[in-house]
C-alpha positions as CSV (number, residue, x, y, z in Angstrom):
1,X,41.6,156.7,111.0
2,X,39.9,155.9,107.5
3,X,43.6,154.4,106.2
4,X,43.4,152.0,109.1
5,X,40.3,150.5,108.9
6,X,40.6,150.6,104.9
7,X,44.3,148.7,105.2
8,X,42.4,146.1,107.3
9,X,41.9,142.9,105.3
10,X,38.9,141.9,107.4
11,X,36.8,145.2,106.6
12,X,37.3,144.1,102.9
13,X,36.1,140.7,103.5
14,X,32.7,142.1,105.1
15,X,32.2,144.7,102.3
16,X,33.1,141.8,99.8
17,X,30.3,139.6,101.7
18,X,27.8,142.3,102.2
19,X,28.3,143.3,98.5
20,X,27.9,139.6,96.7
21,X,24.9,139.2,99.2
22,X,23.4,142.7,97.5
23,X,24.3,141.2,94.2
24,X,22.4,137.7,94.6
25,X,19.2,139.4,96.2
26,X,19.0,142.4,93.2
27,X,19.3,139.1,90.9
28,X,16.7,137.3,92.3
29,X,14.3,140.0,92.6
30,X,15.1,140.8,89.3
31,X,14.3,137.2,88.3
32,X,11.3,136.5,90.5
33,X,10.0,139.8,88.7
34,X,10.5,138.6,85.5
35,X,8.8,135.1,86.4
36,X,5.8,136.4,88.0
37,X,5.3,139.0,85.2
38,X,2.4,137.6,82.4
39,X,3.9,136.3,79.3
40,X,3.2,137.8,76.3
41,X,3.4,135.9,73.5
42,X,2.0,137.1,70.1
């Protein structure tokens, strides 16, 4: 059952998609975090 839906070039293409989507949200957190934090300059 797993070996079938793993040999399955579509399944791939939706965990590559839902992957770059995780990706590109964690990096825009990351930089609206950064952004909205004060700056600190000394």
């Amino acid at each position: 059952m797993l070996t079938m839906i793993f040999s399955d070039p579509v399944v791939w293409g939706s965990l590559l998609g839902i992957f770059i989507m995780l990706v590109i949200c964690a990096y825009y957190a990351y930089l609206f975090i950064h952004k909205s934090a004060p700056e600190q300059n000394n």
